[in-house]
C-alpha positions in Angstrom: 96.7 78.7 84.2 96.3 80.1 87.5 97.7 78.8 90.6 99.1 79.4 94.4 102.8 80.3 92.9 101.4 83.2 90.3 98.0 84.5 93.4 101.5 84.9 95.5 103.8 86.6 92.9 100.8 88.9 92.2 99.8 90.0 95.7 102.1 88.8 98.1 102.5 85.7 100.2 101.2 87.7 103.2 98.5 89.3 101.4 97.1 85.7 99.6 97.0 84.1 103.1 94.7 86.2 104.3 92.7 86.2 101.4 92.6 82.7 101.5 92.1 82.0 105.7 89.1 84.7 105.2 87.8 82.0 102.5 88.4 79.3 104.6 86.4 81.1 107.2 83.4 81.7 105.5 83.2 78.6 104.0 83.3 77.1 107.8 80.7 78.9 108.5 78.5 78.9 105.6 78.9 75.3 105.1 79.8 74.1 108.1 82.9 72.7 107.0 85.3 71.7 109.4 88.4 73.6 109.5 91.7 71.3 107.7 88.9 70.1 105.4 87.9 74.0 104.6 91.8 74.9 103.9 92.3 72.0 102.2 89.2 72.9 100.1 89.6 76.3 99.4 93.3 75.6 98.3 92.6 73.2 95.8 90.2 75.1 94.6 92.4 78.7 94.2 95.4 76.3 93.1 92.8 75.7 90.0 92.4 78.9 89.2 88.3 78.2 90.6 86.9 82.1 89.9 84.2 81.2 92.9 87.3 81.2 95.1 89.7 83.4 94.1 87.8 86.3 92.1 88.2 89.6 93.9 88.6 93.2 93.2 91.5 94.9 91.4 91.7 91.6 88.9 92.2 91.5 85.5 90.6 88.7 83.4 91.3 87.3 80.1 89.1 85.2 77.9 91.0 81.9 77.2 92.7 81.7 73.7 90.0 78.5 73.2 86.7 80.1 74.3 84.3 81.8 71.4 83.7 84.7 71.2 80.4 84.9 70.5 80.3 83.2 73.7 82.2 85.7 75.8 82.4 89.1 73.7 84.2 91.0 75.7 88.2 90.2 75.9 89.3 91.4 79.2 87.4 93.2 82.1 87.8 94.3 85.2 86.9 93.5 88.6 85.5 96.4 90.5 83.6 94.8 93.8 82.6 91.0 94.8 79.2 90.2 95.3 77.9 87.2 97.2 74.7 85.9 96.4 74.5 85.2 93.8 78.0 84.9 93.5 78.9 87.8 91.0 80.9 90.7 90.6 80.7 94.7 89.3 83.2 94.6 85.7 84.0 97.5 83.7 85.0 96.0 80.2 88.3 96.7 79.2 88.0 95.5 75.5 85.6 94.6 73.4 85.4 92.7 69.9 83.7 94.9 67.8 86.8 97.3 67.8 85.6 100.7 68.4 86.3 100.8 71.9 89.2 99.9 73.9 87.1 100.9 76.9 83.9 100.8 78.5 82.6 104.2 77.9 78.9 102.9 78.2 78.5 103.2 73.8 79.3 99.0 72.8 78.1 96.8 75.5 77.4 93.3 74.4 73.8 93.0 73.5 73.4 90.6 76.7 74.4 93.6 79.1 72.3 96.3 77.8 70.1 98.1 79.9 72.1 96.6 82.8 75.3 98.9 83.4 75.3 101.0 86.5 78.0 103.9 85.6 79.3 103.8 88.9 79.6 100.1 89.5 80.4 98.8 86.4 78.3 95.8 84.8 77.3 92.8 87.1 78.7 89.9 86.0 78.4 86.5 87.1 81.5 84.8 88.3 79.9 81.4 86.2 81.0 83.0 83.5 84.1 84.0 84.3 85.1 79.7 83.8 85.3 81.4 80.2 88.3 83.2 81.4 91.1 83.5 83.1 93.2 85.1 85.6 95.7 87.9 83.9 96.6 90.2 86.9 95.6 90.8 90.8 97.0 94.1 92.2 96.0 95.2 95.3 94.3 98.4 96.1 97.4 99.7 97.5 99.0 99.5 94.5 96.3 101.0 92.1 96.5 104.0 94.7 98.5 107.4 93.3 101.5 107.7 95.6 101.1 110.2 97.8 102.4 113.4 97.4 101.9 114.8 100.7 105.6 113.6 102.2 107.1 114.9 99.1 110.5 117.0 99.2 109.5 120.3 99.0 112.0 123.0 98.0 110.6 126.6 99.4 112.6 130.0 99.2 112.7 132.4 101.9 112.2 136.1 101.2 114.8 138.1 103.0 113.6 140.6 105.3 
């Protein structure tokens, strides 16, 4: 079960609040929503766990322990980029029931995705479906960055002369 407490233990208070005003934003705008009513809106919704609301990039998703899976093959993916309309998102499948992949190396798609994967993008997906799942992890894309190396202690030797 997703809600506010775990979106803030996995990003950061500072870090969901903007998330969540930039939501609140476009839903003022798109639906012409007026502003306490959008907050409100949007966090109910994320509280929920609503994917329409709080799917983004650098997510993890899990098919629920109750859905079939016949009806959502593939066990976890990946968020990769958000799209808008329709509301979907790029995936790269993380695992898959058949068992001879633990990753999406383009060989044991689902039968529904073939023909659709983009190599670089990963499959689209849409966010409808991901009601079939839920949230396992956010990290942000600071964290999925190496660390940089460039600042590292360097130990040099001089050469006498």
């Amino acid at each position: 079960m997703t809600d506010l407490a775990f979106l803030e233990h996995e990003i950061g208070g500072q870090e969901l609040g903007a998330f969540l005003t930039a939501a609140v934003h476009a839903v003022m705008t798109l639906d012409h929503m007026p502003e306490r009513r959008a907050y409100q809106w949007i966090t109910d919704r994320a509280d929920a766990g609503d994917p329409l609301i709080i799917a983004a990039p650098g997510q993890i998703w899990a098919r629920r322990p109750d859905t079939d899976p016949e009806e959502a093959p593939v066990r976890r993916l990946f968020i990769n980029e958000r799209l808008t309309a329709p509301p979907a998102a790029y995936v790269t499948y993380l695992d898959l029931d058949d068992g001879t992949s633990t990753t999406d190396d383009g060989t044991d798609r689902p039968p529904s995705a073939v023909g659709l994967h983009d190599a670089s993008r990963g499959e689209e997906f849409l966010l409808t479906y991901l009601d079939l799942y839920e949230l396992e992890s956010w990290r942000t894309v600071e964290t999925l960055l190496p660390p940089d190396t460039s600042t590292a202690d360097r130990t040099t030797t001089e050469t006498p002369s």
